[in-house]
Backbone bond lengths (Angstrom), bond angles and torsions (degrees), N, CA, C in turn:
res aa  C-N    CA-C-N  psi(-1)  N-CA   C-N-CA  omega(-1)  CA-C   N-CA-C  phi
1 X - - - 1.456 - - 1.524 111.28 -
2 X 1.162 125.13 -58.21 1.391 135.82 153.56 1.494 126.77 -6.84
3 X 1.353 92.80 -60.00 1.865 103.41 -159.02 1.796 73.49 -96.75
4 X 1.896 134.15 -43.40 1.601 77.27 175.59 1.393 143.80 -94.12
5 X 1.613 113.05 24.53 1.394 137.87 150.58 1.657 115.04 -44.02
6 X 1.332 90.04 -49.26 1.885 108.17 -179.66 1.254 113.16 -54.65
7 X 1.498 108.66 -66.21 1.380 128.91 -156.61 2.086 97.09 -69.78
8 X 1.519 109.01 -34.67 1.182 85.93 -168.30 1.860 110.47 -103.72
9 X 1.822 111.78 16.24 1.091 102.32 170.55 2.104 102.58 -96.98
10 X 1.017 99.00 -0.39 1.810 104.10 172.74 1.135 98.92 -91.58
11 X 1.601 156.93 17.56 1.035 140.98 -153.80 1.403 81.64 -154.90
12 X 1.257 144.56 -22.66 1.239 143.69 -169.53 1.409 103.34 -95.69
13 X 1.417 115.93 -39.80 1.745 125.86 -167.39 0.991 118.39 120.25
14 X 1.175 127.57 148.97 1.599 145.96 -171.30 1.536 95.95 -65.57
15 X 1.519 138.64 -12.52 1.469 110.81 149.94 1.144 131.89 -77.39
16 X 1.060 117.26 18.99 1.792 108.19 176.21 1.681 107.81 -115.40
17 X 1.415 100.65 5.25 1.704 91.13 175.91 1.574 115.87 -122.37
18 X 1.584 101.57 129.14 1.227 108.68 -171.76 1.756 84.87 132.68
19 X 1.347 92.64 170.17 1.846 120.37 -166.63 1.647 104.24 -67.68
20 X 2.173 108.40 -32.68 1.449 95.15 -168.89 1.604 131.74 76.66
21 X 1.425 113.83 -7.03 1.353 139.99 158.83 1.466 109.66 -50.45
22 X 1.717 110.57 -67.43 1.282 134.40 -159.74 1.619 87.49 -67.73
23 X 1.004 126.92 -85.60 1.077 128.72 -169.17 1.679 141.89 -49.59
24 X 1.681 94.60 -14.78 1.429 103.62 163.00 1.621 103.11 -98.20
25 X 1.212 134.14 1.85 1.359 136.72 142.45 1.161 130.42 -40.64
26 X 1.771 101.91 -63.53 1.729 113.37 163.70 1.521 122.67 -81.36
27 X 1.477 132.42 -6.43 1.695 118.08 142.90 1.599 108.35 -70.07
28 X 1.101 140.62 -39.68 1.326 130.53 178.76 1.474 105.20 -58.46
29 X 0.917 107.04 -47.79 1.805 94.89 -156.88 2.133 89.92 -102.21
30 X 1.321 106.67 48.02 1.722 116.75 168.65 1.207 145.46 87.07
31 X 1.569 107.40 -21.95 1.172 115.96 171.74 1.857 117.30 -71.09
32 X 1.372 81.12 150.36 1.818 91.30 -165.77 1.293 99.33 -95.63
33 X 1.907 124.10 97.93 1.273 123.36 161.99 1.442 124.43 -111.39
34 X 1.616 131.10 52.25 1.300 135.05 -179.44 1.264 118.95 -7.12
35 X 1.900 116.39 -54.96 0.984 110.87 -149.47 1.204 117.95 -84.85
36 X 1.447 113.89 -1.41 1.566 147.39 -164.15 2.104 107.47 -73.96
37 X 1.502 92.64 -21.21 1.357 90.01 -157.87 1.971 95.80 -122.07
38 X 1.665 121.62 8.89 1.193 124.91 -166.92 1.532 108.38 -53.06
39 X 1.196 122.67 -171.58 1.917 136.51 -175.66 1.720 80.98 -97.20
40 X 1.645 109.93 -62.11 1.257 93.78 -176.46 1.529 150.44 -56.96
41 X 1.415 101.02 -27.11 1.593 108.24 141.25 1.758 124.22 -52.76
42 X 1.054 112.63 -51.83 1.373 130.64 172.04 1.330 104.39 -14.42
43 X 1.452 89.09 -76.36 1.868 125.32 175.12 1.544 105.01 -35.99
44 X 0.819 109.70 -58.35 1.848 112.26 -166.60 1.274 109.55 -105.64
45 X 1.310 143.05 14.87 1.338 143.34 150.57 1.693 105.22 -93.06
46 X 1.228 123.47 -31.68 1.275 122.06 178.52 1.765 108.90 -82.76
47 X 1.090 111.69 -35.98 1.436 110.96 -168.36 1.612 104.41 -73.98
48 X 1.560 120.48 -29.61 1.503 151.03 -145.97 1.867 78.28 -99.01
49 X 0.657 86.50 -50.56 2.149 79.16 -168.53 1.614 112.17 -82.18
50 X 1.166 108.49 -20.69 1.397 114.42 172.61 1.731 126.26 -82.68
51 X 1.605 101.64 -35.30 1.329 123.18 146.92 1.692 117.56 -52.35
52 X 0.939 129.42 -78.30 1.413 145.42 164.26 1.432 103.34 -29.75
53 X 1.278 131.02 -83.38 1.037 126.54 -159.51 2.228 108.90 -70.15
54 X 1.336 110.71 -3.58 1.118 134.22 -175.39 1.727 102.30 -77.26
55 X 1.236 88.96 -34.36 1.765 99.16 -161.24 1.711 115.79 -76.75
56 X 1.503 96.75 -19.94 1.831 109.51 -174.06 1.302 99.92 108.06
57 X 1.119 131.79 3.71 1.311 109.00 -155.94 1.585 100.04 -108.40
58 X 1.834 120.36 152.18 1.237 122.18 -146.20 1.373 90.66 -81.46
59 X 1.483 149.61 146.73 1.540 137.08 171.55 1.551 88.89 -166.17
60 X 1.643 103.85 135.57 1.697 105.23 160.52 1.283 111.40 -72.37
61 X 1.375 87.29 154.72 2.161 91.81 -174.44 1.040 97.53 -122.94
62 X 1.659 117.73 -12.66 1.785 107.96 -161.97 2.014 103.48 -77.13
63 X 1.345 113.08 -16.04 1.281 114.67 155.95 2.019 135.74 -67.33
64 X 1.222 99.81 -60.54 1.753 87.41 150.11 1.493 116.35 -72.28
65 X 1.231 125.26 -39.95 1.670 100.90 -179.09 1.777 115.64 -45.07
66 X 1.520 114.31 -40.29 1.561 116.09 172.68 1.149 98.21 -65.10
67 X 1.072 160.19 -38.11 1.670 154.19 -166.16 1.945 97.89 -70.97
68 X 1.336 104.11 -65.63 0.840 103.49 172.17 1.639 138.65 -52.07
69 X 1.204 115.03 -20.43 1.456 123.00 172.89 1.533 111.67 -88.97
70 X 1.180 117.00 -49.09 1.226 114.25 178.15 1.997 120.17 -87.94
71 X 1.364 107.89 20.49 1.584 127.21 145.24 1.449 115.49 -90.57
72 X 1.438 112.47 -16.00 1.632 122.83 -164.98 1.675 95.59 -104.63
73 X 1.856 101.61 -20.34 2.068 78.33 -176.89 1.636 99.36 -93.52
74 X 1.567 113.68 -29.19 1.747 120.18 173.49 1.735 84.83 -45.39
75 X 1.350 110.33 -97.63 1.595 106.94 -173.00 1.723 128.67 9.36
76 X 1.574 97.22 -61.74 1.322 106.92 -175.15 1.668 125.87 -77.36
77 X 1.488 98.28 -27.88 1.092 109.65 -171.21 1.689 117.80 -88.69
78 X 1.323 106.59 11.32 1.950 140.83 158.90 1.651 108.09 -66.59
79 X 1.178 100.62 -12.28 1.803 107.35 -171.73 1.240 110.46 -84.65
80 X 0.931 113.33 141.24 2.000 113.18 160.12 1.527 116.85 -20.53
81 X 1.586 94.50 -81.67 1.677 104.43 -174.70 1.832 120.26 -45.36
82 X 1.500 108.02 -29.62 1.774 128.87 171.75 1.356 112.28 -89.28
83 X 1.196 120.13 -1.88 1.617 106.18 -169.67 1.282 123.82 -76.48
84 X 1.589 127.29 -26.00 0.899 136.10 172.58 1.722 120.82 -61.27
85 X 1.676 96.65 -19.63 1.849 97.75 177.57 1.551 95.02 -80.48
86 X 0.863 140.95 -37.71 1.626 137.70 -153.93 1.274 78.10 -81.83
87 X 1.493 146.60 -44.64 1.753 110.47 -148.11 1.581 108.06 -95.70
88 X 1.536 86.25 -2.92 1.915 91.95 178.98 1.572 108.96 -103.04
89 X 1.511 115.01 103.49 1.078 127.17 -176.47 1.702 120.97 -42.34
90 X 1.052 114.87 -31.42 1.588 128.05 171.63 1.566 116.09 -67.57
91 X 1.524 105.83 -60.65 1.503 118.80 171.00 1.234 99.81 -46.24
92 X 1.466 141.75 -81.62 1.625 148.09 -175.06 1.105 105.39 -34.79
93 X 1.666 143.88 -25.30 1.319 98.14 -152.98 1.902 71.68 -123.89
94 X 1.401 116.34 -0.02 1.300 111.75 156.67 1.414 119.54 -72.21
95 X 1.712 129.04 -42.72 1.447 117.02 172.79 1.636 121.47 -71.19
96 X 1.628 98.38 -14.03 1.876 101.66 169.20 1.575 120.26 -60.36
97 X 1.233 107.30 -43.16 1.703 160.67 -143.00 2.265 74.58 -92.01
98 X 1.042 127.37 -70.69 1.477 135.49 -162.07 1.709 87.84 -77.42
99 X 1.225 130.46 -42.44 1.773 119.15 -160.03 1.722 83.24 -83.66
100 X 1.235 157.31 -23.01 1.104 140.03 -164.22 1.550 116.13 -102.02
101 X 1.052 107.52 -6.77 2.267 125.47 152.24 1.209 102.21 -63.65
């Protein structure tokens, strides 16, 4: 389970590995990291923690689970009815800012 946690967070990109703490730190406080928040990360941080944590093995989750939620409010907020929070820089990093409570 492990190694295919491994194999498919190297195959996803060097954003999906690591806790995701640090880095939803630096989109909150401004820095512009797009790639930080993709579906395809999404994909392999969720599948990668479910594997992992599947396996027995001791790992914090409450760090990808925040990665993971706040890839799930970017996600949503791609929609019609949300679009207006993503293009307003304040709103976005306020609904990032609400998925990480």
């Amino acid at each position: 389970c492990v190694l295919f946690a491994v194999l498919i967070s190297n195959l996803a990109g060097p954003e999906s590995i690591g806790s995701g703490i640090a880095e939803m730190k630096s989109i909150l406080s401004g820095a512009n990291l797009p790639e930080y928040l993709k579906p395809r990360m999404l994909v392999a941080k969720s599948v990668g923690i479910i594997l992992v944590a599947g396996s027995g093995m001791f790992v914090g989750k409450e760090g990808p689970y925040l990665h993971i939620v706040c890839s799930l409010a970017d996600f949503f907020m791609r929609f019609r009815p949300f679009r207006y929070l993503k293009n307003s820089k304040m709103l976005y990093h306020q609904m990032l800012g609400a998925a990480c409570t």
